[in-house]
C-alpha positions in Angstrom: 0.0 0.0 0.0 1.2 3.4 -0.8 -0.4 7.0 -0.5 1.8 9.2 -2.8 2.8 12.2 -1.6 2.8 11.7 1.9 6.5 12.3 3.6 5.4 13.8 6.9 3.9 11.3 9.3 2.4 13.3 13.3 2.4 11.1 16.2 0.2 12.5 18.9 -3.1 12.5 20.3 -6.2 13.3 18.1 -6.4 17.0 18.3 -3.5 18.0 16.7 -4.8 17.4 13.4 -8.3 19.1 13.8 -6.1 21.9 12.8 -8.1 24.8 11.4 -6.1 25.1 7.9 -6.1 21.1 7.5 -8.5 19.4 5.0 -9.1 15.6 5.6 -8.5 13.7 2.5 -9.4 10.3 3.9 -8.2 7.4 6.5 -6.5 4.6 5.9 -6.1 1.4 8.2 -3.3 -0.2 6.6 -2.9 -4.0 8.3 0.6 -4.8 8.7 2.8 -7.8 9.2 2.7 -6.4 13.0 -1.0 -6.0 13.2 -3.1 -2.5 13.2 -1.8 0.5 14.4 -3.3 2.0 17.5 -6.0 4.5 15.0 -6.8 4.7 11.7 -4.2 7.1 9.6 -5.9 10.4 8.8 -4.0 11.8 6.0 -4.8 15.8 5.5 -3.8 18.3 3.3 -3.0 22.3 4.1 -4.4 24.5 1.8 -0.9 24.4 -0.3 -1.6 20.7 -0.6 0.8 19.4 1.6 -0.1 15.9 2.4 0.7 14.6 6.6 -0.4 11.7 7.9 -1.6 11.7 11.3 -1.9 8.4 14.1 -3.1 8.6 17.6 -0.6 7.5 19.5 -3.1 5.9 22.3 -6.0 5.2 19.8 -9.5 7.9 19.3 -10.4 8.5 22.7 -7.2 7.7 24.4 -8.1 4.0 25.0 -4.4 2.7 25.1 -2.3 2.5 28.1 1.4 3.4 27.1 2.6 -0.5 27.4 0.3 -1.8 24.9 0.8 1.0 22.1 1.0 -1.2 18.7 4.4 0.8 18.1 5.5 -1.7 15.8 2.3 -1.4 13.5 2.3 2.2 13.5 5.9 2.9 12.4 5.5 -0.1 10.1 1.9 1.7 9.1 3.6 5.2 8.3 6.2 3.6 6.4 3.8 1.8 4.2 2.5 4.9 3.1 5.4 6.6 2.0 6.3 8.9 5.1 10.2 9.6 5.3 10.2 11.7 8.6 8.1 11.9 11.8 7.6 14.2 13.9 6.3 13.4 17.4 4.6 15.2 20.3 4.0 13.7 23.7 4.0 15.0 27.4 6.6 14.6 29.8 7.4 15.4 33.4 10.8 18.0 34.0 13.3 16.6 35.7 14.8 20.6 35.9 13.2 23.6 37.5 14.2 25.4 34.8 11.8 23.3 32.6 8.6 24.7 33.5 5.5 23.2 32.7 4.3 25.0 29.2 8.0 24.6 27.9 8.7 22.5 24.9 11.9 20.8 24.3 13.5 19.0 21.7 15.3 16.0 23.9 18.5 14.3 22.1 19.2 11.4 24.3 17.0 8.7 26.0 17.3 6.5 28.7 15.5 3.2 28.6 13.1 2.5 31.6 10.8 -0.1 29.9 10.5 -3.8 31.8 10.5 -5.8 28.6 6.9 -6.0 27.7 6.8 -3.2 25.1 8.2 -5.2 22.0 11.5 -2.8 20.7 12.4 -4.4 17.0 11.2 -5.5 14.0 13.5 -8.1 14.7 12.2 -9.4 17.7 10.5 -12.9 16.6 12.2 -13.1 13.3 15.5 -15.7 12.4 17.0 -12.5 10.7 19.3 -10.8 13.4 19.9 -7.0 13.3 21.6 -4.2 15.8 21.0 -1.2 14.7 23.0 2.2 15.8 21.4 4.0 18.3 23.8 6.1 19.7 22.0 9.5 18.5 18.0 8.0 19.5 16.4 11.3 17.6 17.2 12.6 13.8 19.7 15.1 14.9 19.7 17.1 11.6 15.7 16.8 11.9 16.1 18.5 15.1 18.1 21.2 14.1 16.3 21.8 11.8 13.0 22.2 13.6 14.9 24.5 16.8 14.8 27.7 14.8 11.2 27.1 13.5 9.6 26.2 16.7 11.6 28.7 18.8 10.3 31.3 16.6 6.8 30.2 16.7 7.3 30.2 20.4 8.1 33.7 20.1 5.6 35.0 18.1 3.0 33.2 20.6 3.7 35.8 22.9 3.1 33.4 26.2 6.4 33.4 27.7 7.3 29.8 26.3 10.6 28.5 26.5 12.4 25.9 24.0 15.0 23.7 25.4 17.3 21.3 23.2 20.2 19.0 24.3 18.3 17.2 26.9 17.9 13.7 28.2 14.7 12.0 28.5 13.8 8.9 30.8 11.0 6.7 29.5 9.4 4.9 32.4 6.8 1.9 31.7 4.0 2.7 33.9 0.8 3.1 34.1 1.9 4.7 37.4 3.6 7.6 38.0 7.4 7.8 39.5 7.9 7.7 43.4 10.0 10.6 44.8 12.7 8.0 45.2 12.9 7.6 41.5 12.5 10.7 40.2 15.6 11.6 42.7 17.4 8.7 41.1 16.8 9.9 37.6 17.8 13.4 38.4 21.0 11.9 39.6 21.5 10.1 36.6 21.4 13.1 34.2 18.1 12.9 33.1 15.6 15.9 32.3 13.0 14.4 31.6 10.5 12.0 31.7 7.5 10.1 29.9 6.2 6.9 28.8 5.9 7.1 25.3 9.2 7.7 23.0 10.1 4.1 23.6 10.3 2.2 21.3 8.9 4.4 18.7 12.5 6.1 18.1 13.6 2.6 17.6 11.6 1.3 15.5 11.9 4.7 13.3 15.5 3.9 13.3 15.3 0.3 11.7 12.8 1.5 9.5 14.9 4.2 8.0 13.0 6.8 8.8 14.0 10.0 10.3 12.2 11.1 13.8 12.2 13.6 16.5 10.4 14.4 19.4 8.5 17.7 20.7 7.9 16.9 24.1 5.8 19.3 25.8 6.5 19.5 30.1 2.9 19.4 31.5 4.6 19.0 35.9 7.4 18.7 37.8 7.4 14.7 38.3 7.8 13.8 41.6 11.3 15.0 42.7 10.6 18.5 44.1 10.1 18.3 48.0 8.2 21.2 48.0 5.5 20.2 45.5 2.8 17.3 45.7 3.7 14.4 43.5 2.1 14.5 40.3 -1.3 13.6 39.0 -3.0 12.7 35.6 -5.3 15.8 36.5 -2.4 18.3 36.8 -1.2 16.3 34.0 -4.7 17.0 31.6 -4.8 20.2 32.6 -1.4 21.9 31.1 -1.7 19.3 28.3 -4.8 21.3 27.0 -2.8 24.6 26.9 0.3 23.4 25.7 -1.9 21.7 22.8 -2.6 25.1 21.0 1.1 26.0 20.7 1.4 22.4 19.6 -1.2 23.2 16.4 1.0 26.6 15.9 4.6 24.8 15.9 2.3 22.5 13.7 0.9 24.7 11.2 4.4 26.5 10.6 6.4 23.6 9.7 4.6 20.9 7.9 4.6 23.1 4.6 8.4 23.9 5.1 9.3 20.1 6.0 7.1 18.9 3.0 9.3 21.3 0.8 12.4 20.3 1.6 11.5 16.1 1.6 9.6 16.6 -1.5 13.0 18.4 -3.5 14.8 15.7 -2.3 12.8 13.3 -3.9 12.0 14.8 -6.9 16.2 14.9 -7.3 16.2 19.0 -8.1 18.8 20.2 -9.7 18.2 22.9 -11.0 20.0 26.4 -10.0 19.6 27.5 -6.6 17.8 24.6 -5.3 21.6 22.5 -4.4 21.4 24.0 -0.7 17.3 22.5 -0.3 18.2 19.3 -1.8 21.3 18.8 0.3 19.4 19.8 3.8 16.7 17.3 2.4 19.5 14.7 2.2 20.5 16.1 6.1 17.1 15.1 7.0 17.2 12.1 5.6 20.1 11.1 7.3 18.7 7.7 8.7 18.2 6.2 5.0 20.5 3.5 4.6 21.7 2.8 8.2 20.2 -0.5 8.1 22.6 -1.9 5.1 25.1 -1.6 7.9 23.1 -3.5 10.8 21.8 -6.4 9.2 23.8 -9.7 10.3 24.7 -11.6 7.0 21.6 -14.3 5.8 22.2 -18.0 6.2 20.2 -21.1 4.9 19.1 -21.4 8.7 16.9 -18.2 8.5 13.2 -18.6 7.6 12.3 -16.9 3.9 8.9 -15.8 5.2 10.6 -13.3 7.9 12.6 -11.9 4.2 8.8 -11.5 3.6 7.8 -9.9 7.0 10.8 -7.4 6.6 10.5 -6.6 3.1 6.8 -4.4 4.1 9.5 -2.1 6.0 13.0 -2.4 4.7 12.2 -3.7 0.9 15.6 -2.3 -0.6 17.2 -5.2 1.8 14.6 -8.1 2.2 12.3 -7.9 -1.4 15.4 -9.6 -3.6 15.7 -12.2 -0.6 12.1 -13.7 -0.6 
């Protein structure tokens, strides 16, 4: 399956893409070797005719506890459809006083706090082994490429917003919250912030060559300061509905600019002038081909229909192996 057109894929919750400008051209529910992802794709157009395709990260309604988000079937999903870059938005907790809650942040490192029952590969049940690099978890290029943009819609929002970059982000497995212990502990450990939802869709971007950063958006404090009461999903619900309008405005500036620059790239421009676009597009871009480098070598052992399995996500490497 393929929507042409479509380079942007938004993972977030469902009102991000009632966006005033945006025109809904359809949904699509595309099954994948992983299952369905966790809503129905909503691909939209602005009124240039940028295409973006947009998933509920916890299904319509928010039905989905973090643990059991399909994250496999919606990376897989946006793949299918032709989306080359993903940009993210969730909540998080600061770690740092400094990172009040209404501040975005672009995060470039994570720590892993899952337990193991969030599955984190394409690879996981397949006879085809792969490691693939995950030093840098987020697109860096993406996000510097994003910084200037979001900072200066930030700006021009007039609300006293901050943008942070360069920070570290825990993600816990939950449902619960953190004890005061353990947000302590994480503070210790470097960390600035903390949600439940980036793992393992920045891993699963990775394998599948596509390139992804994260918005977060701080909506409390955690649990860590002594002088605060620990957090709840009310505090939580609350600063999540006001950081969700700057969220449509970091939206609505982008999407056009990011289309641009992915859609030059693919077109191959050459023409004069348009060099500098079609090398940031190639910046952007810069997960596509990592995998060629992270795939162990096959054997007769390995099982032809997992070539199969693979090929819906990686088919430069697995389609000639079925």
């Amino acid at each position: 399956m393929s929507e042409e057109g479509v380079l942007i894929g938004v993972i977030g919750g469902s009102g991000l893409y009632q966006l005033d400008n945006l025109t809904i051209i359809k949904t699509v529910n595309p099954e994948t070797p992983w299952g369905y992802p966790s809503s129905p794709i909503t691909i939209a157009a602005l009124p240039s005719g940028t295409k973006v395709a947009f998933i509920a990260r916890h299904g319509i309604g928010h039905v989905i506890p973090p643990s059991r988000v399909p994250g496999t079937a919606n990376i897989a999903a946006l793949k299918s459809i032709g989306v080359t870059a993903i940009v993210s938005f969730s909540a998080v907790g600061s770690l740092r006083e400094e990172v009040s809650p209404g501040s975005f942040v672009l995060p470039s490192q994570v720590i892993d706090r899952t337990k193991g029952i969030r599955d984190p590969s394409f690879f996981t049940e397949t006879s085809v082994v792969a490691h693939a690099m995950f030093g840098d978890p987020f697109s860096n290029k993406l996000i510097a490429w994003l910084e200037p943009r979001v900072r200066k819609v930030l700006e021009e929002e007039g609300k006293g917003r901050k943008l942070f970059t360069d920070k570290t982000i825990i993600c816990m497995e939950g449902p619960q919250f953190s004890t005061r212990a353990e947000s302590i502990m994480y503070r210790q450990w470097g960390a600035d912030l903390i949600n439940m939802s980036v793992l393992p869709e920045s891993k699963l971007a990775r394998e599948a060559e596509i390139s992804y950063a994260l918005i977060a958006m701080a909506t409390d404090y955690d649990s860590w300061r002594p002088q605060s009461d620990a957090v709840t999903a009310h505090d939580v619900v609350q600063t999540l509905h006001d950081n969700g309008s700057a969220a449509k405005l970091v939206l609505s500036s982008i999407l056009d600019d990011l289309h641009l620059t992915l859609h030059k790239h693919h077109l191959h421009i050459q023409a004069k002038g348009e060099g500098e676009a079609v090398a940031v597009a190639e910046a952007l871009l810069q997960e596509k081909g990592t995998m060629k480098f992270s795939i162990m070598p096959t054997s007769p052992q390995q099982n032809p229909e997992d070539f199969k399995k693979l090929a819906f996500i990686l088919p430069e490497y697995f389609s000639k192996t079925q």
